[in-house]
FIPALUM-431931 format. One record per atom (N, C-alpha, C, CB): x, y, z; residue in one letter. Coordinates in steps of 0.2 Angstrom, whole numbers, plus 5000, padded with zeros to 4 digits. Atoms other than C-alpha are relative to their C-alpha. Glycine has a CB too. Example, Ala and Ser with C-alpha at 12.3 -4.5 7.8 and 13.67 -1.06 7.14 Angstrom:
BEGIN
500449945000A506249785039A500450065000A499550005006A499649944999S506849955036S499650055003S500250024993S
***
This chain:
BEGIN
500150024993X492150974904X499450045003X500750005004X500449994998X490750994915X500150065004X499849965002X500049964991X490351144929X500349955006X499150035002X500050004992X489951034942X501049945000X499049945004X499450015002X491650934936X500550025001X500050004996X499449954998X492851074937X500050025007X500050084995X499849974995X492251134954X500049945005X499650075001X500250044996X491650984962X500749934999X499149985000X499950084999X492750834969X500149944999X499949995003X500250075004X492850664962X499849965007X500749964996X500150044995X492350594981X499350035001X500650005006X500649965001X490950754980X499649994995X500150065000X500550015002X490150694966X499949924999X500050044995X500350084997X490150494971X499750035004X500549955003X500649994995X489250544986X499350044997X500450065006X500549965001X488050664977X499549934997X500150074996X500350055006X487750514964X499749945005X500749974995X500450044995X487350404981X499550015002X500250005005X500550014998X486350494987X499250044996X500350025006X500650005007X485250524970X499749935002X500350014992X500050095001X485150334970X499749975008X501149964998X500350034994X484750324989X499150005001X500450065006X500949995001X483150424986X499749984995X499850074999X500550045002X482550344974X499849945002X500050004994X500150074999X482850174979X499450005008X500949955002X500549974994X481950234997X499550015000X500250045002X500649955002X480650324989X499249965003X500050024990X500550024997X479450174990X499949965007X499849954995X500250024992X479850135009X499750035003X500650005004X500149944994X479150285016X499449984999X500250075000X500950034999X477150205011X499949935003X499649994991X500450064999X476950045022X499549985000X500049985004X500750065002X475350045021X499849984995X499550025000X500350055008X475249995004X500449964999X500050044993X499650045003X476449865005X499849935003X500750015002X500450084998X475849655009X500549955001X499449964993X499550054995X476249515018X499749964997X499950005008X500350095005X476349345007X500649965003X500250004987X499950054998X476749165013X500149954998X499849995003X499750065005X477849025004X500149955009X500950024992X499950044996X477948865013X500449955000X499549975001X499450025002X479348765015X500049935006X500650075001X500150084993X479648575025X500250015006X500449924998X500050014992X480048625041X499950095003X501049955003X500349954998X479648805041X499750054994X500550025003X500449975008X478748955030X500450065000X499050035001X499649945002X479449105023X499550065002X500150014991X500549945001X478649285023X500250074999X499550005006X499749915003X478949455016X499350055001X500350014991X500249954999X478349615020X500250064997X499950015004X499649945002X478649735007X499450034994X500849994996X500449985008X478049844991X499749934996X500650034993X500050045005X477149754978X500449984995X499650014997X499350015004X478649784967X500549965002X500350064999X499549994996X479849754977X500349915000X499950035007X499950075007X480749584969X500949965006X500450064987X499350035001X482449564979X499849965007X500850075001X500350064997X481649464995X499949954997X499650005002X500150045001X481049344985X500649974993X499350015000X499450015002X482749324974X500349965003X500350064999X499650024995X483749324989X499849915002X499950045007X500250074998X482649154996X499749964993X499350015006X500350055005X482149084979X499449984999X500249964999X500550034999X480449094981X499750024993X499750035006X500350005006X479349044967X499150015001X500349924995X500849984998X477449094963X500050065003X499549965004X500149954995X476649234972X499850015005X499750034999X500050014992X476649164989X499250025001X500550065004X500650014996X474849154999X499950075004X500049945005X500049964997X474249335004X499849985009X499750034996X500050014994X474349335024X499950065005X500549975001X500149944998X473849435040X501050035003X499349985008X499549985001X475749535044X500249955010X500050104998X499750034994X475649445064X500249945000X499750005006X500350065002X475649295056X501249994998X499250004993X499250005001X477749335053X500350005009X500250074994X499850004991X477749325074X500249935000X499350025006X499950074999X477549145073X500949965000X499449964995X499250025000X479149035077X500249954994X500349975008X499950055006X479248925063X499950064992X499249925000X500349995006X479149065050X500550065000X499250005000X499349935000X480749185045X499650054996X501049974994X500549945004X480249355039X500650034998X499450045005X499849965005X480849455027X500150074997X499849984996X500249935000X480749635023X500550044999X499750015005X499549925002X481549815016X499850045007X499750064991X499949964995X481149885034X500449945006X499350035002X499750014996X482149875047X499749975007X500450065001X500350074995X481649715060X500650015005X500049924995X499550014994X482549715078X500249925002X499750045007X499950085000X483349555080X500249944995X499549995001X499850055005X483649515062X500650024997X499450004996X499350005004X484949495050X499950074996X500149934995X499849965003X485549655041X500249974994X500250045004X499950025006X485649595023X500250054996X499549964998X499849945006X486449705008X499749954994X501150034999X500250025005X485549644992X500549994994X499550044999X499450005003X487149674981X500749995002X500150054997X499049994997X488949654984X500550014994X500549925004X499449985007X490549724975X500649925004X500650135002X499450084997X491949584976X500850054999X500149914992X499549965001X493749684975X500849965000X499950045005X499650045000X495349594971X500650075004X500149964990X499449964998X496949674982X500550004997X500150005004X499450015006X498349724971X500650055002X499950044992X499350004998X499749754982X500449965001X500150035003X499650065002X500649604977X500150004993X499649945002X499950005008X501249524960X499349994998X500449944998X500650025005X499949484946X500449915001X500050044990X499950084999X500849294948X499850005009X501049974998X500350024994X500249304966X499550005003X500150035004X500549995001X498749364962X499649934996X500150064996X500150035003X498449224949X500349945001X500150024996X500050064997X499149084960X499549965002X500350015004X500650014995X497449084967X499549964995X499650085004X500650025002X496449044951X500249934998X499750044995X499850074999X496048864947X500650004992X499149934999X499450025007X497248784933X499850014992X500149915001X500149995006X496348784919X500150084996X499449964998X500049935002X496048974920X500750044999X499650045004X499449965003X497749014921X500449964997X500450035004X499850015006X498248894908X499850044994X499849944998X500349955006X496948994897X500650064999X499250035004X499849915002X497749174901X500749994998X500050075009X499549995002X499449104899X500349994994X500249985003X500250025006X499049024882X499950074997X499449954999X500249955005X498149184875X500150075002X499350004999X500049954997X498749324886X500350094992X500649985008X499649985005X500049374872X499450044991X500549924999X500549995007X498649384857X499650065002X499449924999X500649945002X497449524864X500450085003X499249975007X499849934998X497649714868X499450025004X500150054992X500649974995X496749814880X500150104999X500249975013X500249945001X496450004873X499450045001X500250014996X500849945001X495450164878X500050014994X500050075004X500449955005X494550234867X499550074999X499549964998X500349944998X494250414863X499550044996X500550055002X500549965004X493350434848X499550004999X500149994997X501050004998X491450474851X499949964994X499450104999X500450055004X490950384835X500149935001X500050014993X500050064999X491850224840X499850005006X500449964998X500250024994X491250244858X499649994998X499950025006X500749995003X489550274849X499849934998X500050064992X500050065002X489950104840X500049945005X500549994995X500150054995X490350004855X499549995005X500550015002X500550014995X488950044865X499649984995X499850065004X500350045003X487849994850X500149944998X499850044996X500050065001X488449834846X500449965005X500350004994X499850044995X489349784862X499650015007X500650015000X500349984993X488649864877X499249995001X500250085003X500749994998X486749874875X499849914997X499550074996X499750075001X486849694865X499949965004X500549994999X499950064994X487549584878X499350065007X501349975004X500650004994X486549684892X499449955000X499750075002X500750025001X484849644885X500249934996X499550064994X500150095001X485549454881X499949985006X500749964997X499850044994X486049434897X499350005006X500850045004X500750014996X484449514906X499250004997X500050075004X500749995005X483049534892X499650075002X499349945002X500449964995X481649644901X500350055002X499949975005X500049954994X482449704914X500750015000X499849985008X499349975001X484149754908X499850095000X500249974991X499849945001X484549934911X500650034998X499950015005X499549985006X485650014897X500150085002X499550004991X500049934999X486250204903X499950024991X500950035004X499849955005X485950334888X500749994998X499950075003X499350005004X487350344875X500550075005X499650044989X499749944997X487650524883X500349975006X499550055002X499650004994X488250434900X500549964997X499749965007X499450075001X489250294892X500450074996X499649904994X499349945004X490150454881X500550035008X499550104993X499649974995X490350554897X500749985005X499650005003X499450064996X491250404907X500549984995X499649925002X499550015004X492150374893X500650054998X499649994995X499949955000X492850524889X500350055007X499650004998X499949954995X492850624908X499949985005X499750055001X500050054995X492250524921X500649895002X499049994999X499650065000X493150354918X500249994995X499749955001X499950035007X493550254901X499849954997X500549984999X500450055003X493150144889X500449974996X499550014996X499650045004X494250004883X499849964996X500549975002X500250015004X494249914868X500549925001X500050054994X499550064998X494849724870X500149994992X499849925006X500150035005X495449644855X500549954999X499950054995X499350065001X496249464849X500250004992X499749925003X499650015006X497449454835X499850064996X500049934997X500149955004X496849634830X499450035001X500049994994X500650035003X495049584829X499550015008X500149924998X500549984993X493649684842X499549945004X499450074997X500450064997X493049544854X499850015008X500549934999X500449974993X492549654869X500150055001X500249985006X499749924996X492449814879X499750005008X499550084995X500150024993X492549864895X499950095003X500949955004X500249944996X491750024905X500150005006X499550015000X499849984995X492550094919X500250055004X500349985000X500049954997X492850214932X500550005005X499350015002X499550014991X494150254947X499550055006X501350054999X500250004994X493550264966X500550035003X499949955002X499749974995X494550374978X499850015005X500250044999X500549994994X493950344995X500749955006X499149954998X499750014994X494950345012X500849994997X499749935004X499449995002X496550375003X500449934996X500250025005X500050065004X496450214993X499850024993X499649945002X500150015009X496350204972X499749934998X500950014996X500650065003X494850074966X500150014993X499250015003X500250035007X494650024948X499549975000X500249954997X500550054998X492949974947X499650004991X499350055008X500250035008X492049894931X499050015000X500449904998X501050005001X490149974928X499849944996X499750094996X500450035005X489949864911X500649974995X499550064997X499750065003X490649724902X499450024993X500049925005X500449985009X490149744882X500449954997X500150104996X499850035005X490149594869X499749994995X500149945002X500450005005X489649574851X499549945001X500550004994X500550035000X488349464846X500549934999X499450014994X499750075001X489449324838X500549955006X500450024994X499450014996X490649324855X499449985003X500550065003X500450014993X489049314869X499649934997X499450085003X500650075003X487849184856X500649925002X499850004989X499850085001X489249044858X500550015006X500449984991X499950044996X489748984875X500850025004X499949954997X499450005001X491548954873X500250054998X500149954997X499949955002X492049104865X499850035003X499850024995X500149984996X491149194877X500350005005X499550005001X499650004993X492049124892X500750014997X500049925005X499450015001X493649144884X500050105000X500249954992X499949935000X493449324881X499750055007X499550014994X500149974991X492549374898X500649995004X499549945006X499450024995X494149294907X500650034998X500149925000X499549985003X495249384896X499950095003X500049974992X500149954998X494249534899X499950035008X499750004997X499950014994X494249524916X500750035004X499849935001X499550024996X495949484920X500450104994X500449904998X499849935004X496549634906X500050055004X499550034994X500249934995X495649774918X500249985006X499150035002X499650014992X496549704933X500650014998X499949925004X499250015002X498249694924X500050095000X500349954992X499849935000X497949894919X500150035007X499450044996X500149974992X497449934936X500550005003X499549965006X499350044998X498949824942X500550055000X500249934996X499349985003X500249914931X500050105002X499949984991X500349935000X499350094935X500150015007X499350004996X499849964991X499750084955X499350015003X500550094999X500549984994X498050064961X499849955004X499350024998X500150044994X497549974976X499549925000X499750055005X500550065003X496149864970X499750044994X499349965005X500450025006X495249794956X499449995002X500149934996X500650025000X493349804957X499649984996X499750035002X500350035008X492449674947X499350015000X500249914997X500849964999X490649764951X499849945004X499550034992X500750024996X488949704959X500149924998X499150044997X500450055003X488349544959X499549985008X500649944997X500450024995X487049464970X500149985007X499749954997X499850014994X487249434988X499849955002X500050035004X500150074998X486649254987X500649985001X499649954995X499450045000X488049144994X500349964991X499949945006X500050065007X487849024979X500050024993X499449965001X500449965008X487349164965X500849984997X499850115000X499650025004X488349094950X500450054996X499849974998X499249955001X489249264946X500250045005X500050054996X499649974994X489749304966X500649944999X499650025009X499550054999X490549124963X500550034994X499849904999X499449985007X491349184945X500550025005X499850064992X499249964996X492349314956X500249985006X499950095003X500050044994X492449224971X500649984997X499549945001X499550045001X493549104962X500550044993X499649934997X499649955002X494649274954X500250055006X499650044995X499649964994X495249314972X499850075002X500650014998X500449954998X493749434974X499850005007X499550014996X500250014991X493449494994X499250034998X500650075008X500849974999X491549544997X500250065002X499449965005X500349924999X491149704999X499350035000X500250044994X500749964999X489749805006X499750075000X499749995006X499949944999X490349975006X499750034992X500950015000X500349985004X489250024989X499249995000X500349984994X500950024999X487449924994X499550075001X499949945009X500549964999X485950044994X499549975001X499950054996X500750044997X484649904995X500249955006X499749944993X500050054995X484349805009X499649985003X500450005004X500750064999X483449675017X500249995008X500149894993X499950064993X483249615036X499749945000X499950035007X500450065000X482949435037X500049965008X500349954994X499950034994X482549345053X499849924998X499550045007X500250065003X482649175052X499549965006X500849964998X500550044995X481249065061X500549945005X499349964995X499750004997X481549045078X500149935002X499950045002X500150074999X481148845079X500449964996X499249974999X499650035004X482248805064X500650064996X499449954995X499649955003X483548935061X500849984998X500050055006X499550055003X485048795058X499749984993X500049935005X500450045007X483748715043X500050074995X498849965002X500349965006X483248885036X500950024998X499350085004X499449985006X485348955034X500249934998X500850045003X499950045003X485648775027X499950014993X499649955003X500349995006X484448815014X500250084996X499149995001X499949965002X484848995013X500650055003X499550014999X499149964996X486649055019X499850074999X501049974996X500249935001X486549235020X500850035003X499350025004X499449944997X487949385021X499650065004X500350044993X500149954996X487649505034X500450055005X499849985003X499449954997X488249665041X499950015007X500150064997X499950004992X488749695058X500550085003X500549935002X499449935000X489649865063X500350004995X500549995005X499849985006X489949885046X500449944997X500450065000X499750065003X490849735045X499449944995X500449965007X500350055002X490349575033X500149955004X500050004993X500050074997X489849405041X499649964996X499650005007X500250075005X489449235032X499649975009X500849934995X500350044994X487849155043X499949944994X499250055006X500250065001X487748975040X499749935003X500449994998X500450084995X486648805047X500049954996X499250005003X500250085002X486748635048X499449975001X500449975004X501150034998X484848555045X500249935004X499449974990X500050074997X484448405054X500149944996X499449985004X499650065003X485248245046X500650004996X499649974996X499650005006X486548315035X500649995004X500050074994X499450005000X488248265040X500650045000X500149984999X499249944999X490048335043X499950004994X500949985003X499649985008X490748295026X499350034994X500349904996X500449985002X489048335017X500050095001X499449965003X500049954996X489148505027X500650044998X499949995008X499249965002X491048555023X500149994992X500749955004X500050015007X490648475004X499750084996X499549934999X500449935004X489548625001X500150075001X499449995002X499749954997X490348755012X500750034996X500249985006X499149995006X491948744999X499750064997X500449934993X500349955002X490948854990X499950075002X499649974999X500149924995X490749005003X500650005003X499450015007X499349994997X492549015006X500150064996X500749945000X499849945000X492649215004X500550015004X499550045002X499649944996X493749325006X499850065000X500650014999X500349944998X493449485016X499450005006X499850014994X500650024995X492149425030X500450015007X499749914998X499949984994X492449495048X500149925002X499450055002X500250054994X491649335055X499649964998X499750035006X500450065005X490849155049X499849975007X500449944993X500350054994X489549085061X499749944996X499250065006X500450065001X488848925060X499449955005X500549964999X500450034996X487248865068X499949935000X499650025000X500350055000X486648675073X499749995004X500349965000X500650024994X485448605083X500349925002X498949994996X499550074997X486748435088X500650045002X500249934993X499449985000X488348455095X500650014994X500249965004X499550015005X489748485081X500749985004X500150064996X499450054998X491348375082X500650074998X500049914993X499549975002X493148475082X500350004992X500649985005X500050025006X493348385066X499850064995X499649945001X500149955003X492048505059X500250064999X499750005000X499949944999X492748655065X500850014996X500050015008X499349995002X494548625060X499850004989X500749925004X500250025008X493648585041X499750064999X499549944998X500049915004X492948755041X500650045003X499250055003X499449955000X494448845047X500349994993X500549995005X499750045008X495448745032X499750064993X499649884998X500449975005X494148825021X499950075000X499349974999X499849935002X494549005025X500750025000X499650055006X499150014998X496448965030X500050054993X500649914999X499749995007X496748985011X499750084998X499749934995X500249955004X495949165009X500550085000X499450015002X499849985001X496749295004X499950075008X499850004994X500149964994X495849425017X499649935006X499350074999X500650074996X495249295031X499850035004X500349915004X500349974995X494049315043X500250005009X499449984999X499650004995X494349365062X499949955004X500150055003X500250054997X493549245069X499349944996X499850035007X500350055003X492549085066X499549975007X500649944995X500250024992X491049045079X499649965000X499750055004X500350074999X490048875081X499350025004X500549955005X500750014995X488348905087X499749925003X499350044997X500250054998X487848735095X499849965006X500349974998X500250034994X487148635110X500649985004X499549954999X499649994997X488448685120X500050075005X500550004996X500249924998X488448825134X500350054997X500350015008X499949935004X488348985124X500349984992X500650045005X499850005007X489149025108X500749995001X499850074996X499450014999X490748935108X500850014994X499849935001X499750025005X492248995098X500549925000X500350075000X499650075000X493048845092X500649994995X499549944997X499549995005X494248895080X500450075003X499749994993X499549934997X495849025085X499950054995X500849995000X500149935002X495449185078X500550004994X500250065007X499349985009X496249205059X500350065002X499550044991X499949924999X497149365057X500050034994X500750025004X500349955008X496649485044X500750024998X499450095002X499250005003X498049495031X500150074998X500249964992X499849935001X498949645029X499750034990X501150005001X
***
């Protein structure tokens, strides 16, 4: 075991590990002058960012493709034109670039698993019996699992820009910092799972750094989703059975629509912002700020709390408008605004309440911006679940 291990804290050396990770990610804010201002055009208003040349998660967040039209930086004043940026803007949205999702587990695992759709818990109830979830302590087969499962699927899943820790972290975590389980079905190694526990504010977290699958498991589809879902739900049942408070099923993108915040989404994951070190303020332009959250809903913080901002563009209808909103029914969100530039009907209002009713953590309030005096709440205040 380590020095700083024996003497230091497990809450003293998360913080230190923050704020390693602070300074570097920070490191290229402190040169504006060497950072540029590029301009994508869009049909009823223009994008624009001001950051590093590197700097990749603005143009993620909005989906902007090419290298945008270098531009002068006053040119992000104009009111038809939302601006973007890793410095901090007055007036704009406070965006986190990642989010942790966190399943609460002070309830049953059937209470838990009431929530997911049907077929997934036909799956786990079919195959739960068939697999095993063991740590593993023996350095040559953590040695083995990181080389055929963990670095593997990373560099399937990102190519490039997969980042792989050293063998030496993944033994460490394995071993003294967290664990390393080995899934397997009917005997037979068909996953692994890296993890760590959180102790913060007198709560016990489970949080999952890295999902690891062989080649034959991640190349075919179906085998892959069977085995993800199994592995998933495994590290929540240990957690479960082990008395900790939540399940963290790690990062994922803080687009509303990113197609693995929906995977956990739809695993009774709440958003979480309490781990972000990147972040973005965005202001949306001020002539079409209904059209631009239409196209690009966004999570934002507020007094620490998370908020879902959303707009209705000009022509798109109720049902159109609540068709696509099913989708951004989180749990874990303080507060869901919704902008329009038309009056909204009660109709719509009770159709977005419906769609947070059902959450696990619901939000405290739900607020209608629209051509009405002021910001009208229109829906009664949720109440946040115990």
């Amino acid at each position: 075991m380590s020095l700083a291990r024996r003497l230091l804290s497990p809450q003293t050396r998360f913080t230190l590990r923050r704020l390693a990770t602070r300074i570097k990610v920070r490191a290229p804010l402190l040169t504006p002058w060497r950072w540029e201002a590029r301009r994508w055009s869009a049909k009823t208003y223009d994008v624009m960012t001001f950051a590093p040349p590197s700097e990749h998660h603005g143009r993620a967040l909005m989906q902007l493709e090419g290298d945008g039209a270098p531009c002068e930086l006053e040119k992000g004043l104009d009111s038809n034109v939302a601006l973007v940026s890793p410095m901090i803007i007055p007036g704009a949205y406070r965006v986190p670039c990642e989010l942790h999702t966190i399943v609460p587990l002070g309830r049953s695992l059937e209470e838990i698993t009431a929530r997911y759709d049907r077929e997934l818990r036909r799956t786990l109830k079919k195959s739960r019996g068939a697999y095993t979830f063991t740590r593993v302590t023996d350095p040559a087969r953590i040695a083995a699992l990181n080389d055929e499962m963990l670095v593997p699927y990373a560099r399937a899943r990102h190519g490039a820009d997969a980042v792989c820790p050293p063998l030496s972290d993944v033994m460490n975590m394995a071993l003294e910092t967290g664990r390393l389980d080995v899934v397997e079905n009917a005997g037979k190694p068909v996953a692994c799972h890296l993890g760590y526990t959180l102790e913060q504010g007198g709560k016990r977290t489970f949080i999952t750094l890295r999902f690891g699958y062989p080649k034959e498991i991640f190349e075919e589809q179906k085998k892959l989703r069977e085995a993800n879902a199994m592995n998933t739900y495994l590290a929540m049942e240990w957690a479960h059975q082990n008395h900790f408070d939540g399940y963290d099923m790690g990062s994922a993108s803080s687009r509303p629509d990113d197609g693995l915040l929906q995977w956990k989404r739809r695993r009774d994951g709440a958003v979480d912002c309490s781990h972000a070190e990147e972040w973005l303020s965005v202001r949306p332009p001020a002539s079409a700020k209904a059209a631009f959250l239409w196209d690009h809903p966004l999570f934002s913080v507020e007094n620490g709390q998370l908020e879902l901002q959303l707009g209705i563009a000009p022509g798109v209808g109720d049902d159109e408008a609540l068709a696509r909103w099913k989708q951004y029914g989180f749990s874990g969100l303080q507060r869901v605004h919704v902008y329009a530039e038309r009056e909204l009907p009660e109709r719509l209002a009770a159709g977005v309440s419906a769609i947070f009713e059902g959450q696990t953590l619901k939000p405290a309030e739900i607020v209608m911006h629209a051509p009405r005096p002021g910001a009208v709440t229109v829906a009664e205040p949720l109440q946040q679940a115990a």
